[in-house]
C-alpha positions in Angstrom: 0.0 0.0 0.0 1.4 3.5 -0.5 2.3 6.0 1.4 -0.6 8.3 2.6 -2.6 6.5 0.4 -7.0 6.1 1.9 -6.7 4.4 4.9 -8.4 0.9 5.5 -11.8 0.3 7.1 -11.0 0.7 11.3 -7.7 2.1 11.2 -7.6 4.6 13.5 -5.2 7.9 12.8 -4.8 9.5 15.7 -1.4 8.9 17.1 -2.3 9.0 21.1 1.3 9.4 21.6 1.4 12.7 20.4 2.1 15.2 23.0 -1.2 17.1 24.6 -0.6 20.4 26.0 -2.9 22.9 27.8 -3.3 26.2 28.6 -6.0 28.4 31.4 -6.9 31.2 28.9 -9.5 32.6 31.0 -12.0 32.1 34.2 -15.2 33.1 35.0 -17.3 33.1 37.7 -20.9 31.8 37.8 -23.4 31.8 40.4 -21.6 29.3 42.6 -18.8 28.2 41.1 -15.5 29.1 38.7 -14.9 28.0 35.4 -11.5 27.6 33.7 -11.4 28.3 29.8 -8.4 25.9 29.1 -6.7 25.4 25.7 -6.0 22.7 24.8 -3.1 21.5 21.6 -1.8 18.3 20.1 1.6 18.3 18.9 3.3 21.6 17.7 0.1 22.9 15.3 -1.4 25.7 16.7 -4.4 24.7 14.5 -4.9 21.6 16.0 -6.3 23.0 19.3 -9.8 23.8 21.0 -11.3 25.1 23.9 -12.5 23.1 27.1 -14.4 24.6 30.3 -13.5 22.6 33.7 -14.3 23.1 37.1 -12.4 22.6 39.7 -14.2 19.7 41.2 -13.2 18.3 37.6 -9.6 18.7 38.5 -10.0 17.0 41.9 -11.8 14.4 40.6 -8.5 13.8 38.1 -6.4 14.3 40.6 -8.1 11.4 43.2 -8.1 9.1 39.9 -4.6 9.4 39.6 -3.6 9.0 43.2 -3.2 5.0 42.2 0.2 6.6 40.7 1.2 7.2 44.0 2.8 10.3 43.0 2.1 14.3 44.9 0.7 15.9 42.2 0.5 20.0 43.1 -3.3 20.3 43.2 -3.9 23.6 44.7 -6.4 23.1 47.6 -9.9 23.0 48.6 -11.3 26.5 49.9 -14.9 26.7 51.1 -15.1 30.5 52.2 -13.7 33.7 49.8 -13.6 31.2 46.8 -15.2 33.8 44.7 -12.8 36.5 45.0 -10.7 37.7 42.3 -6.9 37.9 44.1 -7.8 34.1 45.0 -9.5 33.3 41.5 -6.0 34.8 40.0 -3.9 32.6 42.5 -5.8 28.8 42.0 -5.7 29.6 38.1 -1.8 29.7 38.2 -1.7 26.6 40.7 -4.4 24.6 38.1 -1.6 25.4 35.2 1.2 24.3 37.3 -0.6 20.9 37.7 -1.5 21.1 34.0 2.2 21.1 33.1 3.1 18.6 35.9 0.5 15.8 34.2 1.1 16.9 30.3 5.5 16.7 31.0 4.9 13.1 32.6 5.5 10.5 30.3 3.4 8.1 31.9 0.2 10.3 33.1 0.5 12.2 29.8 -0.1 8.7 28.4 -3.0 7.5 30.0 -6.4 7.8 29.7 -7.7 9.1 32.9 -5.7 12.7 31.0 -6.8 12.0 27.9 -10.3 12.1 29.0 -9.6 15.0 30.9 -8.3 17.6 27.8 -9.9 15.7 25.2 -13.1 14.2 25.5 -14.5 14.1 21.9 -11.7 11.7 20.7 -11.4 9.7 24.2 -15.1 9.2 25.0 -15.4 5.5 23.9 -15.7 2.5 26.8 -12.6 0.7 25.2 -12.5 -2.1 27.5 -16.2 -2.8 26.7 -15.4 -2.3 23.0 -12.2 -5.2 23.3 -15.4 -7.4 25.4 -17.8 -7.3 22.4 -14.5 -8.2 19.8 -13.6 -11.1 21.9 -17.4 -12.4 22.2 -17.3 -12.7 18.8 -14.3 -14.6 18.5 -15.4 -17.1 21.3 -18.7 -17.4 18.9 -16.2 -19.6 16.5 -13.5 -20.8 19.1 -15.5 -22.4 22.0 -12.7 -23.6 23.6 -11.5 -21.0 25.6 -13.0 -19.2 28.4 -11.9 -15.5 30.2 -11.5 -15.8 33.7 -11.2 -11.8 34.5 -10.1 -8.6 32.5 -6.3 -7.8 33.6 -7.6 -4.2 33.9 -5.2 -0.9 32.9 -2.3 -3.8 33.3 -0.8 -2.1 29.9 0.0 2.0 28.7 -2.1 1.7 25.6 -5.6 3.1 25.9 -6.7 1.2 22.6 -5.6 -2.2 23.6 -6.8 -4.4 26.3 -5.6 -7.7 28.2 -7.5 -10.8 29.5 -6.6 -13.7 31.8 -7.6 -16.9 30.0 -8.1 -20.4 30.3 -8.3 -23.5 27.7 -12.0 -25.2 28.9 -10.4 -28.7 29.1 -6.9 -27.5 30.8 -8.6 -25.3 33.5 -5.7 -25.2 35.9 -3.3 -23.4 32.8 -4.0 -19.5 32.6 -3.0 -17.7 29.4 -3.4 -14.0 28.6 -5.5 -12.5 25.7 -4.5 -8.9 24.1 -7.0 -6.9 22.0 -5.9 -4.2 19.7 -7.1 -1.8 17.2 -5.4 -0.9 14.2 -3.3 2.1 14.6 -2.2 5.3 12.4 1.0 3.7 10.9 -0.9 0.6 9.9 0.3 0.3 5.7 -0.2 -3.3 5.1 -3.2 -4.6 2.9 -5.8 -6.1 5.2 -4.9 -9.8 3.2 -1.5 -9.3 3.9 -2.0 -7.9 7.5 -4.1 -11.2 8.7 -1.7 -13.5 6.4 1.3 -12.3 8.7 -0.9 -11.9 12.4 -1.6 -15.5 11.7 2.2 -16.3 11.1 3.7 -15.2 14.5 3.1 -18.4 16.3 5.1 -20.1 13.9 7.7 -17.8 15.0 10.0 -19.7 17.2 13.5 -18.0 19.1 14.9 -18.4 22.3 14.4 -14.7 22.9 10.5 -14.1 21.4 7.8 -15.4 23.9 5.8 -17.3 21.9 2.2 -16.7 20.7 0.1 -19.4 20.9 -2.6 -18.4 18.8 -3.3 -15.0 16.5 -6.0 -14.0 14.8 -7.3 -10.8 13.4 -10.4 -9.2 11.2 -10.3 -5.6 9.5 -10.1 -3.5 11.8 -8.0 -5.4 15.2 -6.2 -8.5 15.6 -6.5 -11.0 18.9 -3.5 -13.0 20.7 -2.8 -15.5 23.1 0.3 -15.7 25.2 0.8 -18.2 28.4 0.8 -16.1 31.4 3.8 -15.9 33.1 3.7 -15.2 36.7 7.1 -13.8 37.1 6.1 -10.3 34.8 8.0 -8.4 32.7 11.5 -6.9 32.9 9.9 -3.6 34.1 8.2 -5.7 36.6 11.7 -6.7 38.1 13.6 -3.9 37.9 10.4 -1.9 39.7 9.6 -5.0 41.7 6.1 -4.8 40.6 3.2 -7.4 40.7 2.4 -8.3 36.7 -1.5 -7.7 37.5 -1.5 -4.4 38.7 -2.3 -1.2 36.8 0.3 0.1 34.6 0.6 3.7 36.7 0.3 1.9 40.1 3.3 -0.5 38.8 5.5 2.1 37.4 4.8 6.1 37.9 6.7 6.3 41.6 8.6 2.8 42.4 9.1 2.4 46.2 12.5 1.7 45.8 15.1 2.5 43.2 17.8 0.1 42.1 19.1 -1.3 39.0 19.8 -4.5 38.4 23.4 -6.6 38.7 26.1 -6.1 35.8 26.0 -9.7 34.8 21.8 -9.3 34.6 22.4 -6.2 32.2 25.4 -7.8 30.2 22.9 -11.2 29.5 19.9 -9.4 28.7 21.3 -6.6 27.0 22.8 -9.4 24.8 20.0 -11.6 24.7 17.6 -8.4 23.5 20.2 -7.4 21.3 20.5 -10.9 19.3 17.1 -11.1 18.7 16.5 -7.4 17.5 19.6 -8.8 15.1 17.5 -11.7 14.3 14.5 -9.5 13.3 16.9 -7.2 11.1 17.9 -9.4 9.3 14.5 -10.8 8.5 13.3 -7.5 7.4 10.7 -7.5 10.0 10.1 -4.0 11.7 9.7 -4.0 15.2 10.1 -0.3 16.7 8.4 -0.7 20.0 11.2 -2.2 22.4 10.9 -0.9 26.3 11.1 -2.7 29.7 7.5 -3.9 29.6 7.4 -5.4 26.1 10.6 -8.0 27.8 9.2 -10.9 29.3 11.4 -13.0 32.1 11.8 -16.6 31.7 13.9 -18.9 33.8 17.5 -17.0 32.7 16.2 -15.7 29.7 14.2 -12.9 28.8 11.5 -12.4 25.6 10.6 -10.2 23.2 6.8 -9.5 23.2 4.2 -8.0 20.8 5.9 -8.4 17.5 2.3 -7.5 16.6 2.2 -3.7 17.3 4.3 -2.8 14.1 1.9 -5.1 11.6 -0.9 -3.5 14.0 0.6 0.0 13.0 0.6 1.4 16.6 2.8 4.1 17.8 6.1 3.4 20.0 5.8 3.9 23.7 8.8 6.6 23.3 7.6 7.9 19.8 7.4 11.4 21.6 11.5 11.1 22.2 12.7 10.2 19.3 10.5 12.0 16.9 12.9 14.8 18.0 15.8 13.9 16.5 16.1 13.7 13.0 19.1 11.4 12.6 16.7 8.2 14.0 14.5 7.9 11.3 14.5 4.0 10.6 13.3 1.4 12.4 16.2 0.0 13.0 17.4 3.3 14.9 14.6 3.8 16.6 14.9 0.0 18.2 18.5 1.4 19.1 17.7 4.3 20.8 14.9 2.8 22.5 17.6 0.0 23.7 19.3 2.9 25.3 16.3 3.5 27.0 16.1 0.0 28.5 19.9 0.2 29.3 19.5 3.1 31.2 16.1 1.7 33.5 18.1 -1.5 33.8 21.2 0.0 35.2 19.2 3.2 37.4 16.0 1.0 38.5 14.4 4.2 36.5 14.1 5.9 33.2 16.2 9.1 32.1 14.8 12.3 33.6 15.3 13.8 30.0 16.9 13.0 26.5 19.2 13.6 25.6 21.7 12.5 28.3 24.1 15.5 29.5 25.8 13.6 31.7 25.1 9.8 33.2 25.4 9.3 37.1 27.9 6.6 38.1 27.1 3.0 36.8 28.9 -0.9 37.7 30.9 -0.6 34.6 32.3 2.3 32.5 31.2 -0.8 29.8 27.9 0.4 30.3 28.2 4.2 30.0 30.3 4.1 26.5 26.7 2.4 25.5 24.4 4.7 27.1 26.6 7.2 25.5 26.6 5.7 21.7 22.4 6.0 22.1 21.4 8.6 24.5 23.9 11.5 24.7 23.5 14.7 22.9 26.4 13.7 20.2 24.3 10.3 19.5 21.0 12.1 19.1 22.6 14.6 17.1 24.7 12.4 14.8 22.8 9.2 14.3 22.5 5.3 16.2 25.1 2.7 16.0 23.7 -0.7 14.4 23.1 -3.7 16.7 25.8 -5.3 15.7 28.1 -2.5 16.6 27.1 -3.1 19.9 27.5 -7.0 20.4 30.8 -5.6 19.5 31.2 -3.5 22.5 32.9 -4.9 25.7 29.5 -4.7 27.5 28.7 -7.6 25.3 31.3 -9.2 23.6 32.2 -11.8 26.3 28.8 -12.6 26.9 28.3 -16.5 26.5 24.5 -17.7 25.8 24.0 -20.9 26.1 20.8 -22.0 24.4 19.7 -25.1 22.1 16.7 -23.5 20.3 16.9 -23.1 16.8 15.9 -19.7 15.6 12.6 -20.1 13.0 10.6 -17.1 11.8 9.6 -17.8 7.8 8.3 -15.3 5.9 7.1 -15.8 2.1 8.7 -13.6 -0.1 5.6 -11.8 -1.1 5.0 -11.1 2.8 8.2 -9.7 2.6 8.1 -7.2 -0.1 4.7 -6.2 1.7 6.6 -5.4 4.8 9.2 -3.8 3.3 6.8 -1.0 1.4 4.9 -1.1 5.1 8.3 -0.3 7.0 9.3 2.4 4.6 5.6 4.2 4.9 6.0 4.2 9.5 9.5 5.7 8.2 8.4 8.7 5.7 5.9 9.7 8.7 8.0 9.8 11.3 10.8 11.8 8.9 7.5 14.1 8.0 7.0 14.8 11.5 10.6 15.0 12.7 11.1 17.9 9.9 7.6 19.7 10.7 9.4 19.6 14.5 12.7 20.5 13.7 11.0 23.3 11.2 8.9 24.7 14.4 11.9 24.6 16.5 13.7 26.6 14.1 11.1 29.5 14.4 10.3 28.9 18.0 13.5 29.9 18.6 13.8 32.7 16.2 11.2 34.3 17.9 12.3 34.0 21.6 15.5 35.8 19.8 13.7 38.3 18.5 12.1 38.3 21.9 14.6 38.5 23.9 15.8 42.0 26.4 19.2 41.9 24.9 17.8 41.9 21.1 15.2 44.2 22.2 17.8 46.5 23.3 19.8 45.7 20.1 16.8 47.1 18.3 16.4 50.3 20.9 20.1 51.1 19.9 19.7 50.7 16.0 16.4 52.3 15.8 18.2 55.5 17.6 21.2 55.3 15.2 19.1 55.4 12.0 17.0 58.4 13.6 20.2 60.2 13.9 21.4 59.2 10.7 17.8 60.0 9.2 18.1 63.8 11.1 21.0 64.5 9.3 20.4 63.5 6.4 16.7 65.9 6.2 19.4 68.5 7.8 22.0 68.3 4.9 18.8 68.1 2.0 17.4 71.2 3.8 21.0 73.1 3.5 21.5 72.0 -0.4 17.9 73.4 -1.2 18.6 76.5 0.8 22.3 76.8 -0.7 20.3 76.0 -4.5 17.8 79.2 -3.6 20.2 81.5 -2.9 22.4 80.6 -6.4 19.0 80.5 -8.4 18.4 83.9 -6.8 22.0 85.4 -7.8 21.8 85.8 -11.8 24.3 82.8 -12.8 24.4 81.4 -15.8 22.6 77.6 -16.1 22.9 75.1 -18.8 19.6 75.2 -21.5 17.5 71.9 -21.3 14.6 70.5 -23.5 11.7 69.9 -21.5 12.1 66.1 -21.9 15.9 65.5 -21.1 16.0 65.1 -17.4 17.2 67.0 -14.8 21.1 66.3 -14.0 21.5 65.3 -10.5 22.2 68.2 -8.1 25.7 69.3 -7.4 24.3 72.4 -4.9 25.2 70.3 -1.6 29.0 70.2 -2.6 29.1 73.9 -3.3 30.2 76.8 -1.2 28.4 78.9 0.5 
């Protein structure tokens, strides 16, 4: 399928990783209560924006919502007497946009859907988990067998897809999980092609890829089913997390920060690496590598949901590296995203901001040369090693794995070509974007310049200069036509001109007086 060519039935375009921010334009007061005018924008277009009116009982009844993050979120608070008057109106409107920013800058909260909601309601209205229920009624329509035992609620980041603990009817004592997704915006495949390769990935087999044990999908979402694993995810190790609970209970404020042993980052950093290698080579495109997509088992850990790229949904740190115009594959962006995992692995917690100035001290200078090659200003600036640059890196190199499986993953050649033209399509949008950013960055800038005191006085000083110069000059024109009068006026003798030859410039200025 082309580029930007009519999307298929049920793909959705909005990217929901696009960042949301907000602005308190105005207030007014009612009868009984204050309304903030706030406005709201997605991305860096100005035209994509619209008003919303809340309350603040609207913003404490976010606020108590999110309190499962366990974070302290700067809600101004509660006042029941002089509420209504302006110095205090003026003074809760700036502590509402300071918790505005606080939410919007999170990665996690500005993610989920409890904030979505909240700024935009008229494309996050939808009861999604009740839309996944009536998809995966129909499936058990034609695939009796299985049974759902309870819905692993808010367990994942993505508000469009939705998880399910399982069971086989006949093997009640084995408990899988079920994951429900909706096509996203970077979804390029035909739909023959897009349910021809769903339906291939449990016939994927690697000692790094948790396996899918069945996949299915329609025109509009696919369905899989994956063995639960009671041990969780990477994320859920390095956080010490239980694998059921809610995504921003799990992650937005661990309890206690630590990263993981040397030899655990050297084997899974290998391990990871090896199969994003194996992928590569196949010409499969992943893009959506972070702690929670790694699942632990025994010594090993997994790669999951080699479904999101076929799916077309948007990477979890999409909103990082659509910044930086040197990762623009899909093979950097798994790169840079590995830097990512790195860095959690080694910290016990994600970068504060990318890129890296400077990294705090780690168990090996091995692992800040990597962090370095994919997170650092230079890296961002200048482009991503490959993955086999780093297996060639001490951090790695020694690195033994021990493993008898026998990597399998194939892919008919047409399949191929089709995700070829599919991986090159999620790659021309995120270059579009990266140069519509870099392009508003440019002018952003150029503006605060312009903006700035010292070019304001810069301007001050040059607009006085050419005043002066200007004063002068009306000042030496005045004395030439005053100096021109007075020869006029004296008798001399002038050169004879037709009426259409034109007049010689005027020498008067030079003359004496």
């Amino acid at each position: 399928m082309a580029f930007m060519e009519k999307p298929p039935a049920g793909k959705v375009l909005l990217d929901d990783t696009v960042p949301l921010t907000a602005a308190i334009e105005a207030s007014q007061s009612l009868q009984s209560h204050t309304e903030y005018i706030i406005r709201v924008q997605r991305g860096i277009s100005v035209e994509n924006s619209w008003q919303i009116v809340r309350r603040y009982s609207d913003f404490d009844l976010l606020n108590n919502s999110l309190q499962i993050a366990g974070l302290s979120l700067p809600l101004p608070p509660k006042k029941l007497i002089g509420n209504m008057d302006r110095e205090f109106i003026a003074e809760r409107q700036k502590g509402l946009q300071n918790y505005l920013n606080v939410i919007t800058t999170n990665h996690i909260l500005s993610n989920c859907e409890l904030v979505k909601k909240f700024l935009d309601p008229n494309n996050y209205s939808a009861n999604y988990t009740e839309i996944a229920l009536q998809h995966v009624s129909m499936f058990f329509r034609s695939e009796p067998k299985w049974e759902v035992v309870e819905p692993l609620k808010d367990i994942g980041w993505r508000i469009r897809k939705k998880y399910f603990l399982m069971k086989i009817k006949n093997q009640p004592k084995e408990r899988l999980v079920l994951s429900w997704a909706d096509l996203g915006p970077d979804k390029y495949l035909s739909d023959k092609d897009f349910q021809c390769l769903i339906k291939l990935l449990p016939s994927c087999s690697h000692p790094y890829i948790y396996r899918v044990t069945f996949a299915t999908a329609n025109e509009s979402s696919a369905l899989l089913i994956r063995m639960f694993n009671e041990k969780g995810t990477l994320k859920d190790l390095i956080y010490k997390a239980k694998p059921k609970d809610p995504f921003l209970k799990k992650y937005c404020n661990p309890k206690k920060i630590q990263g993981l042993e040397l030899q655990q980052i050297k084997t899974y950093g290998r391990q990871i690496l090896e199969v994003l290698k194996f992928l590569h080579d196949k010409g499969f495109p992943y893009g959506h590598l972070h702690a929670s997509n790694v699942m632990l088992d025994g010594d090993s850990c997994r790669l999951l949901d080699l479904e999101n790229s076929l799916l077309g949904l948007p990477s979890f740190y999409r909103s990082y590296f659509s910044q930086f115009r040197k990762i623009n594959t899909l093979e950097s962006v798994d790169v840079h995203c590995f830097g990512h995992l790195l860095y959690e692995m080694t910290y016990g917690r994600p970068p504060d901001s990318v890129p890296v100035d400077s990294f705090p001290p780690a168990p090996s200078m091995a692992v800040v040369a990597v962090l370095e090659s994919t997170l650092s200003c230079e890296a961002c600036k200048n482009g991503m090693p490959t993955v086999s640059r780093l297996l060639q890196m001490p951090l790695f190199s020694d690195v033994l794995l021990t493993t008898s499986e026998k990597p399998q993953f194939k892919i008919p050649t047409k399949l191929k070509e089709a995700l070829k033209t599919a991986k090159e399509c999620i790659e021309k949008r995120l270059i579009e974007e990266q140069k519509q950013i870099h392009q508003h960055r440019r002018l952003t800038r150029a503006q605060s310049h312009h903006g700035s005191e010292e070019e304001r006085k810069k301007r001050k000083i040059l607009a006085r200069k050419k005043s002066k110069r200007s004063a002068v000059e009306n000042s030496e024109e005045h004395s030439a036509k005053y100096s021109n009068s007075n020869n006029s006026g004296s008798g001399a003798s002038s050169p004879l001109t037709s009426p259409s030859s034109p007049t010689p410039p005027s020498t008067a200025e030079h003359a004496p007086f």
